[in-house]
C-alpha positions in Angstrom: 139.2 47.2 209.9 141.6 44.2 209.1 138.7 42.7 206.6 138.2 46.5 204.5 141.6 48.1 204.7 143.9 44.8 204.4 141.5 42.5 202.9 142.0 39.9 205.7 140.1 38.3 208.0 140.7 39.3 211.5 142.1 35.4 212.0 144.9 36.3 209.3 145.5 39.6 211.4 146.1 38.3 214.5 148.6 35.3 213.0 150.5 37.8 210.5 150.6 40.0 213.4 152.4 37.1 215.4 154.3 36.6 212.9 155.6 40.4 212.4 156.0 40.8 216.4 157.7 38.4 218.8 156.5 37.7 222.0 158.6 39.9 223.9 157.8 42.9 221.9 154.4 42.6 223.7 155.7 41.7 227.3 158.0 45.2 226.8 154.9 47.0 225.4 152.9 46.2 227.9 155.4 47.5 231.1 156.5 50.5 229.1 152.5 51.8 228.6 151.2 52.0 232.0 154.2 53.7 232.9 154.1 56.5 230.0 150.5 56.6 230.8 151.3 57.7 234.7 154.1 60.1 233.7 151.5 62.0 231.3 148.6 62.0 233.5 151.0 63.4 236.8 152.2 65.9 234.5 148.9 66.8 233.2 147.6 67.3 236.4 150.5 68.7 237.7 150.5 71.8 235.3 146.4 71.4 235.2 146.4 72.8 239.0 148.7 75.4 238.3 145.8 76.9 235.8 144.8 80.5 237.1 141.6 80.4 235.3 141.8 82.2 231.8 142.1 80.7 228.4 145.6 81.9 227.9 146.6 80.4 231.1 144.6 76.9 230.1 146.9 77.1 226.3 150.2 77.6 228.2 150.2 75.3 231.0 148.4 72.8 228.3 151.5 73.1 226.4 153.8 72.9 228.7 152.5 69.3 229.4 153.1 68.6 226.2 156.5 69.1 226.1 157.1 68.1 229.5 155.6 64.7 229.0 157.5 64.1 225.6 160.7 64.9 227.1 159.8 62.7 230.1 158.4 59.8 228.1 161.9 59.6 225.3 164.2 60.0 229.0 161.8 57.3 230.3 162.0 54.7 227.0 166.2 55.5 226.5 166.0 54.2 230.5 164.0 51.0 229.3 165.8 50.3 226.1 169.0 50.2 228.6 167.9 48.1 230.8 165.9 45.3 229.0 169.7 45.4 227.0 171.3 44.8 230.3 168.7 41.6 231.1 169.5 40.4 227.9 166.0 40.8 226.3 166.3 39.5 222.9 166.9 42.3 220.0 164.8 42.0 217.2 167.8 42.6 214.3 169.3 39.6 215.8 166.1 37.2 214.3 167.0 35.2 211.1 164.3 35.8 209.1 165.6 33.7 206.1 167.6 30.4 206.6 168.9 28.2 204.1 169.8 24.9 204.6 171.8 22.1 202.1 170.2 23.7 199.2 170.5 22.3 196.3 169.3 23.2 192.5 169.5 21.3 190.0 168.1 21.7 185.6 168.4 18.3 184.5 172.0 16.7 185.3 173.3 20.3 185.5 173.9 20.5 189.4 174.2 24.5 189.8 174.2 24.2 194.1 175.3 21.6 196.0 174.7 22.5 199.9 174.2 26.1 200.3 173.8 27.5 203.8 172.8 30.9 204.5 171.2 33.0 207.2 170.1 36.7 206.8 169.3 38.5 209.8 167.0 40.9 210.2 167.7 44.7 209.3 171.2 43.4 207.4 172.2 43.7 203.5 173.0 40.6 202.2 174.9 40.7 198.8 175.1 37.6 196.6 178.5 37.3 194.0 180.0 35.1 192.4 181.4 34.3 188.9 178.9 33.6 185.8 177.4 30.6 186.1 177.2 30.3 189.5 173.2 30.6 190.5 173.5 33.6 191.6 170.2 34.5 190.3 168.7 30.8 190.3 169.9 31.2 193.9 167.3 34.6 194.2 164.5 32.7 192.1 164.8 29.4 194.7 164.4 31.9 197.7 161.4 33.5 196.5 159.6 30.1 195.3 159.9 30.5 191.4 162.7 27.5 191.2 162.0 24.1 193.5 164.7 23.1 195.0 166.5 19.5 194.4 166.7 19.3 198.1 167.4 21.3 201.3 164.9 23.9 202.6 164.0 27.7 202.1 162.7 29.3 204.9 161.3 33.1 204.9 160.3 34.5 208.2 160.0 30.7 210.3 157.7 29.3 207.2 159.8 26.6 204.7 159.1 27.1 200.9 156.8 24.4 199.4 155.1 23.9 202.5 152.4 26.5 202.4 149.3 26.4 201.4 148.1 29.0 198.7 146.8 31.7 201.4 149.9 31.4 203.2 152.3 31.9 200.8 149.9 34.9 199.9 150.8 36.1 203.4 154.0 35.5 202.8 154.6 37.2 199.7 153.2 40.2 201.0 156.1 40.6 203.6 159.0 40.7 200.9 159.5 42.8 197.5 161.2 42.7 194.9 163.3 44.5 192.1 164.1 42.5 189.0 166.9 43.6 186.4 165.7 46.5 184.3 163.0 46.9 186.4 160.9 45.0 184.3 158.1 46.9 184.1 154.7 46.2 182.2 155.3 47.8 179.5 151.3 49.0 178.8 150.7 50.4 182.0 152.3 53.7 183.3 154.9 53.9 186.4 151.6 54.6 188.5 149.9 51.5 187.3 152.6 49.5 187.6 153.1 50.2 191.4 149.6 49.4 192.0 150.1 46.0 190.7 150.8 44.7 193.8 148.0 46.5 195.5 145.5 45.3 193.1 146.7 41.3 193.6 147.1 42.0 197.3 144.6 44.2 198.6 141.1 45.6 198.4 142.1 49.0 198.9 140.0 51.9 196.6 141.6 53.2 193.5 142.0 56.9 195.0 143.9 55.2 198.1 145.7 53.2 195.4 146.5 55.9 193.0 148.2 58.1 196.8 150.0 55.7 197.4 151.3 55.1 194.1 152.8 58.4 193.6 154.0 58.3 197.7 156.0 55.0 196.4 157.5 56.4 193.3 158.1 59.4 195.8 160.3 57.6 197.7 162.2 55.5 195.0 163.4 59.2 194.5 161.6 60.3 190.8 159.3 63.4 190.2 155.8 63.3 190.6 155.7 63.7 186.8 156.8 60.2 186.2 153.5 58.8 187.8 151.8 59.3 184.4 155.4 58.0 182.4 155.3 54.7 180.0 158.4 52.6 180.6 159.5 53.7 177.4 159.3 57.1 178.3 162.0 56.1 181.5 165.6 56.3 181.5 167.1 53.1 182.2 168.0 54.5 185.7 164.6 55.9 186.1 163.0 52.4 185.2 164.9 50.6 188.4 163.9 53.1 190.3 160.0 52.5 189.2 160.7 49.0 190.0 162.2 49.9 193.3 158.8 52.2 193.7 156.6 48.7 193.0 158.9 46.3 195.1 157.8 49.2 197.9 154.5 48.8 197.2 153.3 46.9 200.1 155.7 48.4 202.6 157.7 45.2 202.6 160.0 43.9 205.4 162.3 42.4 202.8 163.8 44.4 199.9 165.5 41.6 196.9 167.4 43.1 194.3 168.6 41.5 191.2 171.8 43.6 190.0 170.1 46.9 191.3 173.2 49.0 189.5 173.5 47.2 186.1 174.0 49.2 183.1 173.9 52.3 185.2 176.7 54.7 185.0 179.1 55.2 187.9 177.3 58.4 189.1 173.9 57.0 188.7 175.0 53.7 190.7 176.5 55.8 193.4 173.0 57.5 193.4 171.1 54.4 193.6 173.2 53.1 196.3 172.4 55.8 198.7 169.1 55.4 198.0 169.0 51.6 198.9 171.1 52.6 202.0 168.7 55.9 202.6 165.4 53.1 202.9 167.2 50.5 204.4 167.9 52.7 207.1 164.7 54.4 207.6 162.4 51.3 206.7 164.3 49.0 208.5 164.5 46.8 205.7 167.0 43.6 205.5 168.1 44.0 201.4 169.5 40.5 199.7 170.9 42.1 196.6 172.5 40.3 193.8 175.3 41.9 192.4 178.5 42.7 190.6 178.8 46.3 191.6 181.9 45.8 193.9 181.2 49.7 194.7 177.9 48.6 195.9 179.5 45.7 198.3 181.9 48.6 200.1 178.7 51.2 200.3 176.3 49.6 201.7 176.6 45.7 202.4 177.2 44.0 206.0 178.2 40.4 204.8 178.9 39.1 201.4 177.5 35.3 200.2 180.2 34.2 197.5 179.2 31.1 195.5 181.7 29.0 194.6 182.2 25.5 194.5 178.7 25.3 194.4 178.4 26.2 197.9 178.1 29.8 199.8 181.1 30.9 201.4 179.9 34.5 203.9 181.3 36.9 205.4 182.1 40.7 205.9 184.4 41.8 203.2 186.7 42.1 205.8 186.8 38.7 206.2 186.7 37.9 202.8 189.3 39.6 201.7 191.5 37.0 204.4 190.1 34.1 202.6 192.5 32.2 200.9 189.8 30.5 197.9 191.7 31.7 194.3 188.3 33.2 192.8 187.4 35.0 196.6 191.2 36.6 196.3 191.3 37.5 192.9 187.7 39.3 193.3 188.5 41.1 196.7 192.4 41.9 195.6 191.6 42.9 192.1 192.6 46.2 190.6 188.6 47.4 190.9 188.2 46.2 194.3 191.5 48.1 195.5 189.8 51.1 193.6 186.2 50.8 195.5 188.0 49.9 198.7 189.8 53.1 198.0 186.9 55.2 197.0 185.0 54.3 200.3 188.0 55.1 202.9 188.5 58.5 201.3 
């Protein structure tokens, strides 16, 4: 199955799926089945003995299992997720799934970062600011392996950049997507084809499968069915990020990187595009690192903020930030536009 749907081997299977589930995921798994298997078969055969014979009798008590057993199995699983929080099993959002350490970047004698430190946790939004100039997109590049680092490491998901081999960082690319400004679509191929990009480097999936789960993708990214057949030129610029966004989704990725998501949108349409980051984040589960200016963006939908300055990375909530005495992290969180968004999100 792994070999025809995913073109894997089952070898890459099981270590992605290591890689994807901790440990303890499997230890919970494996206490909470036997136990949802009991409940269901008592209840089956509870309600199965209570059958009088007839066909209408078989349908009701049949579905009164049902229900019985779905009711009993989410009261059951609420009961578990309590207690394995009360032993201190580990939570999954707590993993950092991308750790910098003493990064630095340099183009020639230009040093653009001199010791940057981040971790991003899993299921968080990450936003990235900073004045021009300040590698905020060189820092984006460095994380996803298109700029080498000076020194320091990069590491995505436990695995350091630059010390992969070329069917590992194939793995690894496949776990993160990403949204470049304006989309940057190809422009010869239409918003279907250009979602299907990733699926025809990735996978070995059929063109029918392909072409579904193109238009489920552009579904999502929130355009009309209609658009599946659009050129880029045809797109609005709005309705071009949001292609992009329907690619970056291609291969159901863990990690969502955006590089100034809102740019050259207007207000409304930025306000739009922001729920829908914060609409998938939520119901994917995705951890977004998103670099932007939009400071309506920062107050909508971002838990901590990575401010470059000083060639270094200076995080925190906004919160926090705004407390931070550094004359470019004052100005930017005390400005006359951040007092508006901080205004616009507390009304």
């Amino acid at each position: 199955m792994s070999l025809f749907v995913l073109d894997i081997s089952f070898t890459q299977f099981t270590e992605r799926l290591k890689e994807v589930v901790p440990i303890w995921a499997f230890w919970v798994g494996l206490i909470k089945a036997p136990v949802f298997g009991f409940v269901i078969a008592l209840i089956g055969c509870r309600e199965g003995l209570k059958v009088q014979g007839s066909a209408d009798s078989v349908g009701r008590q049949t579905t009164r299992s049902v229900v019985i057993s779905i009711f009993l199995v989410i009261v059951i699983d609420a009961v578990f997720s309590i207690f394995f929080s009360a032993v201190g099993v580990k939570d999954m959002t707590n993993e950092t799934i991308i750790s910098i350490r003493g990064l630095q970047t340099r183009f020639g004698a230009t040093t653009i970062h001199d010791g940057v430190d981040i971790d991003v946790t899993q299921g968080e939004v990450m936003a990235i600011v900073g004045a021009s100039g300040t590698g905020k997109s060189v820092l984006l590049r460095a994380i996803l392996g298109l700029v080498p680092p000076s020194q320091g490491t990069i590491r995505l998901f436990g695995k350091q950049r630059g010390h992969l081999s070329a069917e590992e960082e194939d793995v690894l690319e496949r776990r993160y997507g990403v949204l470049f400004q304006n989309g940057a679509l190809f422009s010869s191929l239409t918003v279907a084809q250009n979602v299907m990009v990733p699926l025809r480097e990735h996978t070995n999936l059929s063109p029918t499968l392909m072409s579904e789960i193109a238009a489920y993708k552009v579904a999502m990214a929130g355009l009309p069915r209609d658009a599946c057949a659009k050129y880029p030129s045809e797109l609005s610029g709005g309705m071009r990020k949001r292609a992009g966004l329907a690619r970056a989704l291609a291969l159901d990725p863990e990690i969502l990187f955006l590089d100034e998501p809102t740019a050259g949108l207007d207000p409304i349409g930025a306000a739009e595009f922001d729920n829908l980051i914060g609409d998938l984040q939520q119901t994917l589960g995705l951890t977004v690192v998103m670099v932007t200016h939009d400071l309506d963006s920062l107050y909508a939908i971002c838990d901590r903020v990575a401010v470059l300055v000083d060639k270094r990375a200076i995080i925190g909530t906004i919160d926090e930030l705004a407390a931070n005495q550094h004359p470019w992290i004052h100005d930017y969180f005390h400005g006359p536009r951040s007092r508006v968004a901080a205004a616009g999100v507390s009304s």
